[in-house]
C-alpha positions as a Markdown table, in Angstrom:
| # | Residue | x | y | z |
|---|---|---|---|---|
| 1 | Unk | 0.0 | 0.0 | 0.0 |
| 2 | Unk | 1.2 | 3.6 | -0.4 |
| 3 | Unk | 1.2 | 6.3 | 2.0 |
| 4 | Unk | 1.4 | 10.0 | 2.0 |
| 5 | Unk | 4.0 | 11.5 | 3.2 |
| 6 | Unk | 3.7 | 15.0 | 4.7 |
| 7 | Unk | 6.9 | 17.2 | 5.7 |
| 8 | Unk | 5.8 | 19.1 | 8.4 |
| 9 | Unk | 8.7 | 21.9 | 8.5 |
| 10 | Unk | 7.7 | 23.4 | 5.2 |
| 11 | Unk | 3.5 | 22.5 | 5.3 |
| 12 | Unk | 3.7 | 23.5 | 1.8 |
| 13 | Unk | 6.0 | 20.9 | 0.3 |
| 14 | Unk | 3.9 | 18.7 | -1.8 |
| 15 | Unk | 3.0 | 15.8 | -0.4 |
| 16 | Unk | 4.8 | 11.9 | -1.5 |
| 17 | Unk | 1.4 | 10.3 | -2.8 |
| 18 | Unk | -1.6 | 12.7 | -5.0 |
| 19 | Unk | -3.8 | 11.5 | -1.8 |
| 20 | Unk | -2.4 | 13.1 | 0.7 |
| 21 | Unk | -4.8 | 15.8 | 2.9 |
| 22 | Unk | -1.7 | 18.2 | 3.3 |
| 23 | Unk | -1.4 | 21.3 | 5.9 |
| 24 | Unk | -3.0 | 23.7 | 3.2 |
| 25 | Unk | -5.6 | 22.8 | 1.0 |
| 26 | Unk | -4.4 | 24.8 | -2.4 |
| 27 | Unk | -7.9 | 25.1 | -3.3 |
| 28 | Unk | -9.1 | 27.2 | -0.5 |
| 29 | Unk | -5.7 | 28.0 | 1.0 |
| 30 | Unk | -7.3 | 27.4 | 4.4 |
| 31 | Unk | -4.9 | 26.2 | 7.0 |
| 32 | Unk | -5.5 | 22.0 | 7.9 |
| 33 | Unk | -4.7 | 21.7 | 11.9 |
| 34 | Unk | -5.0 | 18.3 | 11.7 |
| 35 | Unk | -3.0 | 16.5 | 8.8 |
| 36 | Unk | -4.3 | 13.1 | 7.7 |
| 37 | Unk | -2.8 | 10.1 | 6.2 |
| 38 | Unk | -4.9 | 8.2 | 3.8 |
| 39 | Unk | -3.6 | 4.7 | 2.5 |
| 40 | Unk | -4.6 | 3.0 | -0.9 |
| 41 | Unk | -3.4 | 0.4 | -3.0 |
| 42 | Unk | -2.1 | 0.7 | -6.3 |
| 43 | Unk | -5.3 | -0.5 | -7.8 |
| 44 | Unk | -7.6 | 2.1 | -5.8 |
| 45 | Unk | -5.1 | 4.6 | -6.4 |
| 46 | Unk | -5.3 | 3.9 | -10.0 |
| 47 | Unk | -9.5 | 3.8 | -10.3 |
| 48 | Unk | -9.1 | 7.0 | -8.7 |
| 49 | Unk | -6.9 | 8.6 | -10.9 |
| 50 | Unk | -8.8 | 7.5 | -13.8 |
| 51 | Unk | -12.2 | 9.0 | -11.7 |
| 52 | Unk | -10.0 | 12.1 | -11.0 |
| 53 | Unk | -8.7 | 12.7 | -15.1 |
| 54 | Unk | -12.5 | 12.8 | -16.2 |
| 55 | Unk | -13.5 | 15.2 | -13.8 |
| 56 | Unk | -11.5 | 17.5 | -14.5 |
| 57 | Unk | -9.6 | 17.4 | -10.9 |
| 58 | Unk | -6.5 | 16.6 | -9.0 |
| 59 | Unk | -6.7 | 13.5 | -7.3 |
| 60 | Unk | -6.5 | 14.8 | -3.6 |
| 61 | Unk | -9.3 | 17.0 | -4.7 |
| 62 | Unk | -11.4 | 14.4 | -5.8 |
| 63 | Unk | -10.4 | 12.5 | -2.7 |
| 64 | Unk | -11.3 | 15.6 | -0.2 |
| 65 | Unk | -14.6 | 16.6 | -2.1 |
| 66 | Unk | -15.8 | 13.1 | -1.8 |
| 67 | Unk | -15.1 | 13.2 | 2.3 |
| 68 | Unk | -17.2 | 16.2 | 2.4 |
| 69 | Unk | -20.1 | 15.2 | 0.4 |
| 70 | Unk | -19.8 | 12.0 | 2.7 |
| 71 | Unk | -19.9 | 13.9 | 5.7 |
| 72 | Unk | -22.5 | 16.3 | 4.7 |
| 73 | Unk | -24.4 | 13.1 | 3.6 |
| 74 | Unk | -24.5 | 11.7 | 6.9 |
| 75 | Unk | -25.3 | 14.8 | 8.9 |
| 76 | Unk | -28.3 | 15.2 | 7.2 |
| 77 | Unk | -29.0 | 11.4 | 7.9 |
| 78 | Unk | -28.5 | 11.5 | 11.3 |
| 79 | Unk | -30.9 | 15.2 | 10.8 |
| 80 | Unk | -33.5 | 13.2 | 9.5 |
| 81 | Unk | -33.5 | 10.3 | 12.0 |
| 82 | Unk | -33.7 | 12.8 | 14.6 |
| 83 | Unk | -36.5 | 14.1 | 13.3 |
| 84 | Unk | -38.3 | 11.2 | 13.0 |
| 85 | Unk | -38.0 | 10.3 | 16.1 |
| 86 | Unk | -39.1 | 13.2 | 17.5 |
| 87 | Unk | -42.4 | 13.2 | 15.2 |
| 88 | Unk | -42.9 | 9.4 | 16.5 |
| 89 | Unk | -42.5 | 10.2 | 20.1 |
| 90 | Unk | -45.1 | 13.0 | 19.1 |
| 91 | Unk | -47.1 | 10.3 | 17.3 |
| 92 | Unk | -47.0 | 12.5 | 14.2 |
| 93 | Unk | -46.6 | 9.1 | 12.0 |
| 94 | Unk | -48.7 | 7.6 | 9.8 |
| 95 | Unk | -50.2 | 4.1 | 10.9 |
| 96 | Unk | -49.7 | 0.9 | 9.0 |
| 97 | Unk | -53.2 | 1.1 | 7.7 |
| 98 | Unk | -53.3 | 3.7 | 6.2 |
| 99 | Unk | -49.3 | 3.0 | 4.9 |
| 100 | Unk | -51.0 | 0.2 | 3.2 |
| 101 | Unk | -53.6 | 2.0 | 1.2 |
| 102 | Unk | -50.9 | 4.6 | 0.1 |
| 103 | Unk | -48.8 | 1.7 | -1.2 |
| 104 | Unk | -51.7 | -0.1 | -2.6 |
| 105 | Unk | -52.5 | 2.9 | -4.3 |
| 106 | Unk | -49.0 | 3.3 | -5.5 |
| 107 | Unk | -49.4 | -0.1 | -7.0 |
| 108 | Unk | -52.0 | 0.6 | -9.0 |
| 109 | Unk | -50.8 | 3.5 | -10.7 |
């Protein structure tokens, strides 16, 4: 597997492998406090370069946009959860008769 190196006296030295989350993302040139390390192997690293080349995008880029969009993904998961919880603890659910009919109906269309 590779790993990305990172050297941490000069935080903008490129990193060893196109993967690495380095101390400035050049995008935004917002400082990282927290450099991460993020190991692939040769064939992942390759699917993603080929991913990365018809986007348009580095590969660390690619790499980093797809964290966030995971991470915004799951908050509004864990958003919607929450709120359903909160409308079933209110009883503001529909019942399972009246789930059937909806699907029934949704069958017949």
């Amino acid at each position: 597997m590779h790993s990305a190196g990172l050297n941490r006296q000069n935080k903008t030295t490129l990193p060893d492998s196109p993967y690495a989350v380095f101390a400035i993302d050049e995008a935004n040139r917002h400082c990282q406090t927290n450099p991460m390390e993020i190991c692939f192997t040769p064939e992942q690293e390759a699917r993603l370069d080929r991913i990365a080349l018809l986007q348009g995008v580095a590969p660390a880029q690619l790499v980093r946009d797809a964290t966030l969009s995971l991470l915004e993904e799951d908050q509004a998961f864990r958003a919607a959860v929450k709120k359903g919880a909160e409308e079933a603890d209110q009883e503001l659910f529909v019942g399972e008769a009246e789930m059937e009919t909806r699907v029934s109906h949704l069958m017949t269309l």
